[in-house]
C-alpha positions in Angstrom: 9.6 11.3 -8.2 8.4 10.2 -4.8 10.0 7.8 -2.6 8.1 4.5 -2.0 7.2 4.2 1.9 8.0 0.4 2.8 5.6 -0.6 5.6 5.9 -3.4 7.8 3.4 -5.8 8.5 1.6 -6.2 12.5 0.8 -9.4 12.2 3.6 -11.7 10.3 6.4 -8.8 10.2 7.1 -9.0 6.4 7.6 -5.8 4.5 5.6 -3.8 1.8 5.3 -1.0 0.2 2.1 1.9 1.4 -0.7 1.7 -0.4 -0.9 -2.2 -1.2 -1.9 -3.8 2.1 -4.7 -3.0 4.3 -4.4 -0.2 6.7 -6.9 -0.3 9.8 -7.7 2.9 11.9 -9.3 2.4 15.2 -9.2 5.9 17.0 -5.9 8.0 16.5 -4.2 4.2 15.9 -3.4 3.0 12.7 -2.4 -0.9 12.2 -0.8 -2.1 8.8 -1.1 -5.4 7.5 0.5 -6.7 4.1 -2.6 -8.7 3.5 -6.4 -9.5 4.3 -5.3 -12.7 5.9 -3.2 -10.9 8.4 -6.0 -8.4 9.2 -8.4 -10.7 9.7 -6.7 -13.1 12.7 -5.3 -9.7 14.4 -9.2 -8.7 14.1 -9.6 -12.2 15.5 -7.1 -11.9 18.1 -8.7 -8.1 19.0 -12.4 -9.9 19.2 -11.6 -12.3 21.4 -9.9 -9.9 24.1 -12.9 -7.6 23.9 -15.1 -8.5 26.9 -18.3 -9.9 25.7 -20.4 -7.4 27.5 -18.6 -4.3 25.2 -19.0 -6.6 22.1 -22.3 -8.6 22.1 -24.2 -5.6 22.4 -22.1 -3.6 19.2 -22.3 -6.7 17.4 -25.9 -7.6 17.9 -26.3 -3.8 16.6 -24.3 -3.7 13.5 -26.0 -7.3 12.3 -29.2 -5.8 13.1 -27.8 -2.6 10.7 -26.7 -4.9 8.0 -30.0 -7.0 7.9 -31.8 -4.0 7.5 -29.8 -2.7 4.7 -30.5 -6.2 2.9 -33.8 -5.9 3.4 -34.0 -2.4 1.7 -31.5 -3.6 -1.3 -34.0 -6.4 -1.7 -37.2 -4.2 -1.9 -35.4 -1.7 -4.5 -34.6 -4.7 -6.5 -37.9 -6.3 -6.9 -40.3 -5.9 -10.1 -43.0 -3.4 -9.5 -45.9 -4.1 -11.4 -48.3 -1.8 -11.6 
């Protein structure tokens, strides 16, 4: 039987066990957060340190990704009539 791994949450310091909060890896680091709501305002938090000359031009990039894959999931979806 194996042993449950209690983690310990980043953001508000409670406890839980691996495998049931959100894990984020950024490089070789890995942050653990016993829920979405903690992830998201340490995501926050990271954003708003970033300098907006390194993020702008990511986040412009990744909208532009996401748009794009809309676009195609829209096309797939629509009724071809022939």
């Amino acid at each position: 039987m194996s042993k449950k791994v209690k983690m310990k949450c980043m953001y508000c310091g409670r406890t839980f066990f691996r495998g049931q909060g959100i894990e984020i890896v950024i490089g070789d680091e890995r942050f653990y957060f016993h829920s979405k709501r903690c992830a998201l305002k340490f995501l926050q938090m990271l954003l708003e340190r970033i300098p907006p000359e390194v993020s702008i031009p990511t986040a412009k990039a990744l909208a532009r990704e996401l748009q794009e894959a809309i676009r195609k999931k829209e096309e797939a979806s629509k009724k071809k009539f022939a």
